[in-house]
C-alpha positions in Angstrom: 35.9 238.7 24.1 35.9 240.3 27.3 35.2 237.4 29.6 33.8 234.2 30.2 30.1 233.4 30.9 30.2 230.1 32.6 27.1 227.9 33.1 27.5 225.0 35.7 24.7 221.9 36.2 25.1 218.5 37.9 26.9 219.9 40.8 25.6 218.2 43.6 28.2 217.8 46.4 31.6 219.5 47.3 33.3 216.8 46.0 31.8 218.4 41.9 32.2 222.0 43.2 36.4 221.1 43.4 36.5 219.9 39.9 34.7 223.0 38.6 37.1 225.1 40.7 40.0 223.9 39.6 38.5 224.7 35.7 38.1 227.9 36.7 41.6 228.5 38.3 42.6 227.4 35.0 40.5 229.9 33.0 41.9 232.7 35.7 45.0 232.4 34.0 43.9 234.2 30.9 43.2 237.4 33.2 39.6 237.5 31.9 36.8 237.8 34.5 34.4 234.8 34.8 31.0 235.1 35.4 29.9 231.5 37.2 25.7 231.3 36.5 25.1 228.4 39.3 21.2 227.0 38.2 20.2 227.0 41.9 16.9 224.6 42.1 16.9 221.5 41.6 20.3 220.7 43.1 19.6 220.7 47.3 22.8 219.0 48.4 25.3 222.0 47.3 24.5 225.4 48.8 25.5 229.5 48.9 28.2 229.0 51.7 29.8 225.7 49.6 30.4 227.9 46.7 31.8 230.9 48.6 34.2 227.6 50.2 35.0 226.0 47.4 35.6 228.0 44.6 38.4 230.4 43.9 38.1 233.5 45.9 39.3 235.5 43.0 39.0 239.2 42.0 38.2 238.1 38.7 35.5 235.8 39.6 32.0 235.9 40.4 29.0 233.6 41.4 25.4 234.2 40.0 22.9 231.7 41.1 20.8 232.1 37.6 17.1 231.6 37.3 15.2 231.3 33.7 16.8 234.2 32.1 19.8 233.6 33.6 21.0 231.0 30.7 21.6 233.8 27.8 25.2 235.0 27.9 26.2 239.2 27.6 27.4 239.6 23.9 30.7 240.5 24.9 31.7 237.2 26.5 32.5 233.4 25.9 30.5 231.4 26.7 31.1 227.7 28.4 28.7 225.1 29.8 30.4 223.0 32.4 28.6 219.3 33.2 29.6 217.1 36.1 29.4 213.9 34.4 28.1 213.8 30.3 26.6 217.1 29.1 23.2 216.9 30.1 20.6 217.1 27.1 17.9 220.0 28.5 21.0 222.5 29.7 22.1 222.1 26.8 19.5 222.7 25.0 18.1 225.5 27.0 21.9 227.1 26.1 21.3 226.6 22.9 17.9 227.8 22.4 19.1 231.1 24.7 21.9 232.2 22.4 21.3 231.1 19.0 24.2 231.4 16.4 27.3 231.4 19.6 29.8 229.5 19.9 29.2 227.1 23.4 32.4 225.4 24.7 31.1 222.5 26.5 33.7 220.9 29.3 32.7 217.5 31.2 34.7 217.2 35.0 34.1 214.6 37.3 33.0 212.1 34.8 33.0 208.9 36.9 32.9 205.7 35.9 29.5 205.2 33.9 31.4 207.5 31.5 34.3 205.2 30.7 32.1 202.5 29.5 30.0 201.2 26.1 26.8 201.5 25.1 26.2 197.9 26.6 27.8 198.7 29.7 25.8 201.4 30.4 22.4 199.7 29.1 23.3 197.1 32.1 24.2 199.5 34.3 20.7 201.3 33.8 19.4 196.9 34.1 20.6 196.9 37.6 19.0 200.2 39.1 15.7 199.0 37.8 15.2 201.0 34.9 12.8 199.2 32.0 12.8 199.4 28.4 12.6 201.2 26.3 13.8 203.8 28.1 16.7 201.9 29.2 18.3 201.9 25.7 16.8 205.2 24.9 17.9 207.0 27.8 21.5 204.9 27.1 21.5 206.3 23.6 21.0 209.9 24.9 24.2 209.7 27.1 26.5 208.3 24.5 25.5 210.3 22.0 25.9 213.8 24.8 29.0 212.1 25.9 30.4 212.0 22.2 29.0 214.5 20.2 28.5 217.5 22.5 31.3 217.5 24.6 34.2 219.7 23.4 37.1 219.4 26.3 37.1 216.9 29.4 38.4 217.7 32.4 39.3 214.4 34.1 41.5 213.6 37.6 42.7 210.9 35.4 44.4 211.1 32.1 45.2 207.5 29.8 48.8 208.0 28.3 49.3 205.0 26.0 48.7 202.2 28.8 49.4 204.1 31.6 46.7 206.5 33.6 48.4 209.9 35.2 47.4 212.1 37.3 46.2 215.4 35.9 47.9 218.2 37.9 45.4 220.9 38.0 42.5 219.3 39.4 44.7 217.0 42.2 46.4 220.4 43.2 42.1 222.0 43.5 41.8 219.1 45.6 45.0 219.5 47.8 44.3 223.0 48.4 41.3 221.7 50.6 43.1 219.0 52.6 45.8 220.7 55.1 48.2 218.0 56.2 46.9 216.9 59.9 49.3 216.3 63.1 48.4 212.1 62.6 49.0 212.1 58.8 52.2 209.8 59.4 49.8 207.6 61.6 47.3 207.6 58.7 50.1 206.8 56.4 49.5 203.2 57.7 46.5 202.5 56.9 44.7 200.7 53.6 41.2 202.4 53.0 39.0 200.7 51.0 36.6 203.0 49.3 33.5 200.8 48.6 31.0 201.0 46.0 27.3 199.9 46.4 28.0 196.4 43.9 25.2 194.5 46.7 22.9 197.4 46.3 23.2 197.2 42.3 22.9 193.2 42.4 26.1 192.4 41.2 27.7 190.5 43.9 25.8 188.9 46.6 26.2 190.2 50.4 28.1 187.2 51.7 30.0 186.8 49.0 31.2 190.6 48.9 31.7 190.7 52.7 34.5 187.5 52.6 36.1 189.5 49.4 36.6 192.1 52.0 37.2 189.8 54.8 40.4 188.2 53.0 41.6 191.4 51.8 41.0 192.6 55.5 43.7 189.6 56.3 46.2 190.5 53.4 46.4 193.7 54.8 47.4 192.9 58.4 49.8 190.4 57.3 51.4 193.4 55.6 51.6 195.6 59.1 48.6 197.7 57.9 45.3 197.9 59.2 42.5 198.2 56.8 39.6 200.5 57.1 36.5 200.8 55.1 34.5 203.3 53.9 31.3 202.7 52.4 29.6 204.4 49.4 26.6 206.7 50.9 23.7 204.3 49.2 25.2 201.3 51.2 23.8 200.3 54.2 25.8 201.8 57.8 27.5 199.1 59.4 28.0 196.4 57.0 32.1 196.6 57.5 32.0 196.9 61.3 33.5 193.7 61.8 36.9 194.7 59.8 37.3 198.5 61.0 34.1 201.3 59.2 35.1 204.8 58.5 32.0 207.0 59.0 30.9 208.8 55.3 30.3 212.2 56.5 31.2 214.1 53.5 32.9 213.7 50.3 35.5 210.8 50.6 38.3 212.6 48.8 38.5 215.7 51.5 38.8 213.0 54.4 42.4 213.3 55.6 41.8 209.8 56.2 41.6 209.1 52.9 43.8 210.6 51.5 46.8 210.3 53.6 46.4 206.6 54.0 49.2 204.9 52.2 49.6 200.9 53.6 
């Protein structure tokens, strides 16, 4: 082959475009050119500038944002569909159906929780956003099944080694090379961020009972010499953590400084 055709969906915030970069480096290494097709609509909160930003400025390397024929791959290169998350079902079949009789590598990034789960877990999680049956199991079956049977190589931050999770280097060092070490990183070294997740919004805790979770870890914390701040998932609601110290969520929390250089 002389290349790599690679088809990207799901990426919908810097945050995904990182984890896809830091595939790519890795491809880079073969000295093949890469062809990135980028399906464009249906995916408003990543634009042209983000991907010039955020993925490798390489020789080797360049973007196409691909419209219906976009999805067949030139004869003379591999081709690879990368998924944020499980594969999803209609890209992949619309790969498929494009260039019958191919080989398709498909790699998953950025898999998040829902992805380390069961069937049942999943089926409630779908339960809590409001989502009815049958669909709920059906559209439960569909993942599992993608996440499975389809995917070929994952490309996780995190990596389970016997009972331990590491670290995979590749994709922390994508995410390093957007987070320059800042004048007041030693300051930020003392502080606890909490990174919460929308469990009110999802039903699973109550408000009040959440809140004084995060109220006595808010005390733990100072009786340690830290100050903890929190910063809430985007679907929460602004201001819920005022009272213990509320980082704003402008942008992706892993490139916040803030974030990542806090250390307790």
């Amino acid at each position: 082959m002389a290349g790599h055709y690679v088809v990207v969906t799901g990426a919908s915030s810097e945050t995904h475009l990182v984890y896809v970069a830091s595939y790519l480096r890795h491809l880079l290494t073969d000295g093949q050119p890469i062809t990135v097709a980028y399906p464009g609509r249906g995916q408003v909160d990543v634009t042209r500038p983000d991907l010039r930003a955020l993925l490798p400025d390489e020789p080797g390397l360049q973007v196409e944002v691909i419209n219906g024929e976009g999805w067949t791959a030139p004869a003379d290169q591999e081709l690879t569909y990368v998924s944020i998350g499980v594969p999803g079902l209609k890209p992949w079949a619309q790969l498929r159906r494009a260039n019958r009789g191919r080989a398709m590598h498909v790699v998953v990034t950025d898999e998040g929780l829902g992805s380390y789960g069961t069937w049942r877990t999943r089926r409630e999680a779908w339960l809590r956003e409001g989502v009815r049956e049958p669909w709920r199991s059906v559209r439960t079956t569909a993942v599992t099944a993608g996440a499975r049977w389809l995917t070929t190589r994952r490309w996780p931050m995190y990596q389970q080694v016997g009972e331990q999770w590491r670290v995979v280097g590749p994709v922390a060092e994508e995410f390093r090379r957007h987070l320059p070490l800042r004048s007041d990183a030693l300051v930020a070294r003392r502080r606890v961020v909490l990174l919460s997740q929308p469990w009110i919004e999802l039903g699973v805790v109550s408000e009040a009972v959440y809140l004084d979770h995060v109220e006595r870890l808010a005390g733990e914390v100072d009786k340690a010499g830290s100050e903890l701040l929190v910063r809430p998932h985007p679907s929460e609601r602004p201001g819920r953590y005022r009272h213990v110290g509320e980082l704003p969520s402008a942008g992706p929390a892993e490139l916040d400084p803030t974030v990542a250089y806090a250390g307790g």
